[in-house]
C-alpha positions in Angstrom: 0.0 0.0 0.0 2.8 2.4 0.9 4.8 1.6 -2.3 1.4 2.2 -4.5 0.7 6.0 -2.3 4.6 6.4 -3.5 3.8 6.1 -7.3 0.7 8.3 -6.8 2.5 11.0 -5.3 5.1 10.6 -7.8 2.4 10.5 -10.7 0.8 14.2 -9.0 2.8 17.5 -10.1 2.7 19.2 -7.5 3.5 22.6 -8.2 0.5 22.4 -10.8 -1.6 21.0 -8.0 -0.5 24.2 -5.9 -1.5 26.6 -9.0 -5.3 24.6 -9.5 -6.1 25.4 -5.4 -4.9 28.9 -5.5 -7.1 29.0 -8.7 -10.2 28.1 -6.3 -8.7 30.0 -3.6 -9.1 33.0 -5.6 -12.7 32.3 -7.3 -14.1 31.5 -3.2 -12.4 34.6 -1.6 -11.5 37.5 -4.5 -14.1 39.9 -6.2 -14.7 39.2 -9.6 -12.2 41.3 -11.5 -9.2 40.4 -8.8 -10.1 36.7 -9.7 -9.4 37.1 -13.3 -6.3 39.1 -12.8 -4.9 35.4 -10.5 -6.7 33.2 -13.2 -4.2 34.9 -15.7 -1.8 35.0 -14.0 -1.7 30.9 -13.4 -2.2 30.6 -16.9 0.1 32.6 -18.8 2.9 31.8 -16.6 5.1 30.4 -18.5 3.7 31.6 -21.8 4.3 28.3 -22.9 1.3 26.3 -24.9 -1.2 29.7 -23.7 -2.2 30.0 -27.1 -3.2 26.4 -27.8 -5.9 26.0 -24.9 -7.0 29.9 -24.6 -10.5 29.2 -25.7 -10.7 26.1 -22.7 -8.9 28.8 -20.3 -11.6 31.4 -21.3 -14.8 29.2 -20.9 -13.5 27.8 -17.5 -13.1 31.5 -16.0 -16.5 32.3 -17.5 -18.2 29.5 -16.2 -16.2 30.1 -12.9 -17.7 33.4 -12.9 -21.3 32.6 -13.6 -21.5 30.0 -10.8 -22.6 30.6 -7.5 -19.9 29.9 -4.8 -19.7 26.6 -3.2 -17.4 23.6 -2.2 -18.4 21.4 -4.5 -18.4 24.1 -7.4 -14.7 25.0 -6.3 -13.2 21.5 -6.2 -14.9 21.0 -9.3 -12.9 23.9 -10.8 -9.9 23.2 -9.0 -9.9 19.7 -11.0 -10.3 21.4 -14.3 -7.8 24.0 -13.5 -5.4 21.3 -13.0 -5.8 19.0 -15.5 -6.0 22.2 -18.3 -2.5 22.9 -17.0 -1.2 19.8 -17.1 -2.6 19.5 -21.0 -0.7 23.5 -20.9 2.8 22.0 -19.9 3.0 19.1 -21.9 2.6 16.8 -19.6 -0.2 14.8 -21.0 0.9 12.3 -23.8 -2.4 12.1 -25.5 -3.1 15.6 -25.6 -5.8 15.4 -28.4 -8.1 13.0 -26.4 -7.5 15.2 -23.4 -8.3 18.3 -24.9 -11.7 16.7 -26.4 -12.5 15.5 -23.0 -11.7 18.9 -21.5 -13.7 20.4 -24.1 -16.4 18.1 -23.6 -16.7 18.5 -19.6 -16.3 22.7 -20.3 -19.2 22.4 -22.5 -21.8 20.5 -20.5 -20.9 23.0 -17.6 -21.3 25.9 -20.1 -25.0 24.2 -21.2 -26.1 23.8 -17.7 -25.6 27.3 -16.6 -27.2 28.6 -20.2 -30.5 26.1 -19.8 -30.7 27.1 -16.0 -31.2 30.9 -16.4 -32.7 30.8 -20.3 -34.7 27.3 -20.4 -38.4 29.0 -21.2 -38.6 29.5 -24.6 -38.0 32.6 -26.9 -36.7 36.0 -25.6 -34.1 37.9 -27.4 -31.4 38.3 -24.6 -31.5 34.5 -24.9 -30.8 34.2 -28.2 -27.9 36.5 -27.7 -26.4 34.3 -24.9 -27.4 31.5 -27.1 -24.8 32.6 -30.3 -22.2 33.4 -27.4 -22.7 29.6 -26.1 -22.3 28.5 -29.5 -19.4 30.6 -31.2 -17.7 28.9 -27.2 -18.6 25.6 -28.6 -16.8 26.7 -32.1 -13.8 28.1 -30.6 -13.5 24.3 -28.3 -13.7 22.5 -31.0 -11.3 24.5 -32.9 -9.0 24.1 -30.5 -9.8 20.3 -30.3 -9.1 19.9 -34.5 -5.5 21.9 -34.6 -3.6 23.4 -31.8 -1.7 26.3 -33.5 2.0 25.1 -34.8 3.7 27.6 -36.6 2.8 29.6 -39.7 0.8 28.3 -42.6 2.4 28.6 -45.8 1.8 26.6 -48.7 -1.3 25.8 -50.9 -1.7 23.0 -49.3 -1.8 24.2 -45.6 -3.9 27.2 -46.5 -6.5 24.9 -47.7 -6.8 22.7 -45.0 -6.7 26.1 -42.7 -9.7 27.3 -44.5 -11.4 23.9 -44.9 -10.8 23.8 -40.8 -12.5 27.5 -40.3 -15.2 26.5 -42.7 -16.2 22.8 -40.3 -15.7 25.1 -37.6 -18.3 28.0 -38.9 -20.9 25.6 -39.9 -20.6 23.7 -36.5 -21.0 26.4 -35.0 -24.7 27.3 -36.6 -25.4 24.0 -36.7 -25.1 24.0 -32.8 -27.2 27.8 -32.5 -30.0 25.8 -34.1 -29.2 22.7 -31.7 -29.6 25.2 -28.9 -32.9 27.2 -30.0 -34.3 24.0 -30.4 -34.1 22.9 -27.1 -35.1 26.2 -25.1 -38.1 25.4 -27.0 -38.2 21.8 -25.3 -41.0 21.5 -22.0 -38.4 19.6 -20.1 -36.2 20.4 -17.0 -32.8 22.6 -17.5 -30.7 19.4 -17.1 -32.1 17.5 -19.8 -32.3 20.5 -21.8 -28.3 20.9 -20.7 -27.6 16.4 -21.8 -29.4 16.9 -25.0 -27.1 19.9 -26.3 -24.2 18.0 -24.4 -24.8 15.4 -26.7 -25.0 17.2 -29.6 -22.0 18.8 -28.5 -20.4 15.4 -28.0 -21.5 14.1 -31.4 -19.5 16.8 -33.2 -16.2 17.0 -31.0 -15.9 13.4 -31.9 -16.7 13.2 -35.4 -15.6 16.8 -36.6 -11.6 16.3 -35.5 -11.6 12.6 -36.4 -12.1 14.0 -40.0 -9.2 16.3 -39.6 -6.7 13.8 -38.0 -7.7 11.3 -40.7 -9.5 9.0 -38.5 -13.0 8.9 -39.8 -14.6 6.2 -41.1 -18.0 4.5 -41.8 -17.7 2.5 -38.8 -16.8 5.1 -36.5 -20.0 7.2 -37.7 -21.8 4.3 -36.8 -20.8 4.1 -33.5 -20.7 7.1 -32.5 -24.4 8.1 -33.8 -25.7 4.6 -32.6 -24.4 5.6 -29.1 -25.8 9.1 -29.2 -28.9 8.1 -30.0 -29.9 5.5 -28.1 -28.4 7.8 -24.7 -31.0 10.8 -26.2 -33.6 7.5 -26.3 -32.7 7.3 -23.0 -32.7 11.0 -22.1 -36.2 11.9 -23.7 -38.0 8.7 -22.1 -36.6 9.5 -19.0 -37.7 13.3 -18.8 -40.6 14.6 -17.3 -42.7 16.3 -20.3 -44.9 19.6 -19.3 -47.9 19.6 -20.9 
């Protein structure tokens, strides 16, 4: 038992560890703008890999900042903080599959505070907060399909840049729509929030297997089979108002 608490301590890096509780530290005890200035401050230093995983560092302050304060909130946070940094330094070696499962966990969170304040239908302050949810959604997944290495230069690298923007922009309406769709849903915020979450999840898997050359007919399958049958499952489950 001692020699397997050894590896795990080993395993944990600490000084990351350190950063991700003085990151909920600083959301529980600062004011608002004094939060952001220490959420910065454990990001960007060392500048190293910021650019890559800005748009996860921006939605996990902004959620951060939407939430009421509480313990389980903050540990929550804490965890993301932490493994966004440890995705930040390198230090994952899958970092694709970690950055779509950051994305994926930053988006449900982003969906349940939308469908908990704007789950009644149509109102135009909601739509607004609706195309901010979804160009969040767009700028995830971007990061998810091609963490920025070095300047673009030939045909070739253009095209695919442009191809890249162009999944990214119609994912992005495609997920508005997703969203309008089910403000107009009668069910409770949460299923409102799994329904878009799968959605969500449906296109951070597919959309970057295309781009890392791992799509395929069988994969599609899969992956819509399991989507649907867990909205099945959803849907049945919900309590409908009439």
């Amino acid at each position: 038992m001692a020699e397997k608490l050894g590896s795990i301590s080993r395993q944990i890096h600490w000084p990351l560890l350190v950063r991700a509780v003085v990151f909920t530290l600083a959301w529980w005890y600062l004011p608002a703008w004094l939060f952001c200035v220490a959420a910065a401050a454990i990001y960007f230093w060392p500048l190293l890999g910021t650019l890559n995983n800005l748009p996860a560092f921006l939605a996990l302050v902004g959620i951060a900042l939407a939430t009421p304060g509480s313990v389980f909130a903050g540990l929550l946070y804490g965890v993301l903080c932490y493994y966004l940094l440890l995705i930040k330094d390198y230090l994952v070696v899958d970092r694709k599959s970690a950055r779509t499962m950051l994305a994926m966990a930053l988006c449900f969170f982003l969906f349940l505070e939308f469908f908990s304040v704007w789950h009644a239908g149509f109102s135009s302050l909601g739509i607004l907060w609706a195309w901010i949810i979804a160009i969040a959604f767009g700028l995830l997944l971007n990061g998810v399909i091609s963490p920025r290495r070095g300047k673009e230069v030939n045909d070739e690298q253009v095209s695919a840049r442009r191809l890249r923007h162009a999944a990214v922009g119609v994912s992005t309406l495609l997920f508005f729509e997703t969203l309008m769709i089910c403000l107009f849903l009668p069910v409770d915020f949460m299923y409102q929030s799994i329904i878009a979450f799968l959605a969500a999840a449906f296109l951070l898997d597919l959309v970057p297997a295309y781009f890392f050359r791992e799509l395929d007919l069988r994969r599609v399958r899969t992956t819509a089979m399991a989507v649907f049958i867990l909205l099945v499952i959803t849907m049945a489950s919900a309590t409908w108002k009439v």
